[in-house]
C-alpha positions in Angstrom: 78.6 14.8 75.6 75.7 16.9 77.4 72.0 15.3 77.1 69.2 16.8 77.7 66.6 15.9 80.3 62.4 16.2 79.8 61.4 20.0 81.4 58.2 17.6 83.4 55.7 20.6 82.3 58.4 22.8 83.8 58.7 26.9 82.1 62.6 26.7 82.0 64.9 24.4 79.8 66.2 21.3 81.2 69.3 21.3 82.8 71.9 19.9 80.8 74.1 16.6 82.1 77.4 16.3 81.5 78.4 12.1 81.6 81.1 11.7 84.0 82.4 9.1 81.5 83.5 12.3 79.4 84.6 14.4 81.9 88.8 14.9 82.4 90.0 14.8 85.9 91.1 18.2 85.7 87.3 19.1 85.5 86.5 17.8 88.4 89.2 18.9 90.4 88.7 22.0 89.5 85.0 21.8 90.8 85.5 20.3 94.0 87.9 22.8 94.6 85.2 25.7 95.5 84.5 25.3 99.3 80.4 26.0 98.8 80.5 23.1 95.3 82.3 21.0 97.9 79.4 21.5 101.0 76.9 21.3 98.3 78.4 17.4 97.2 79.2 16.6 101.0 75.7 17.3 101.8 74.0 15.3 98.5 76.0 12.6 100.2 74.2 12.6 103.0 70.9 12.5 101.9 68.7 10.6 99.9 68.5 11.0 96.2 66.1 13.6 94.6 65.3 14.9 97.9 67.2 18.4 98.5 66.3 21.0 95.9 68.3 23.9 95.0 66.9 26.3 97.6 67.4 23.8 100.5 71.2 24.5 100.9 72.3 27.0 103.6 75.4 28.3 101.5 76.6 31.8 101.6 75.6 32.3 98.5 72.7 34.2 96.2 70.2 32.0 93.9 72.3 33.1 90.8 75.4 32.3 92.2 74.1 29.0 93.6 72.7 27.9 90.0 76.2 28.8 88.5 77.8 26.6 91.1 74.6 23.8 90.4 75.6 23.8 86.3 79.4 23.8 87.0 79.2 20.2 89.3 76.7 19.1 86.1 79.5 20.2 83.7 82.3 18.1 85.9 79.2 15.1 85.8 78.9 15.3 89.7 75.3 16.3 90.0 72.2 15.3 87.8 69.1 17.5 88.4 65.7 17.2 87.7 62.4 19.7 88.1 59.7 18.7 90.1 57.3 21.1 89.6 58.4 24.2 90.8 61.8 23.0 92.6 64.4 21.5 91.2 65.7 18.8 92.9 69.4 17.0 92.9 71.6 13.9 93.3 74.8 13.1 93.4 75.6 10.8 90.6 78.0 8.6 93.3 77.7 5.1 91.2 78.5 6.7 87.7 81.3 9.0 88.9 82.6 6.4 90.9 83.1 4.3 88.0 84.8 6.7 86.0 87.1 8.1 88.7 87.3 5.1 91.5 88.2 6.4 95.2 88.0 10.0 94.0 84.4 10.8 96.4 85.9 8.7 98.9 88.7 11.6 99.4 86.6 14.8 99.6 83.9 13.2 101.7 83.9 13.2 105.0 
């Protein structure tokens, strides 16, 4: 079930979150399976929440591409984003998706 998130006085829509708790394993395999979704979770692990923004990731990748790769992690309920004025700004959701799928981060982490 997707939920919407307040736009802070942002111009674009809210991204919408996906709950890990309704999210099949297939999902999320099938998210961590893309070798720039999988740098962009390995680094959210390593740093602090809300402080990387889309645009501070040095994938090989464009800005459209990286948004589709932001929206498919917050379909699978691996990422929850927020704006902050103009950036928008990420974090893993480790505590809820370790709950739903225990020991699962703990594999594709280094």
């Amino acid at each position: 079930m997707a939920q919407r998130t307040g736009t802070s006085g942002s111009h674009r829509a809210a991204p919408e979150h996906t709950h890990p708790d309704d999210v099949p394993v297939q999902t999320v395999l099938a998210a961590l399976a893309d070798p720039v979704r999988l740098t962009l979770v390995r680094e959210l692990a390593g740093s602090a929440e809300w402080s990387r923004s889309c645009g501070s990731f040095d994938v090989p990748v464009g800005k459209a591409a990286l948004s589709h790769h932001f929206a498919v992690l917050r379909d699978a309920g691996l990422v929850e984003q927020r704006d902050e004025g103009p950036k928008r700004v990420n974090r893993l959701r480790r505590e809820e998706f370790e709950a739903r799928f225990p020991g699962l981060l703990a594999l594709v982490l280094p």
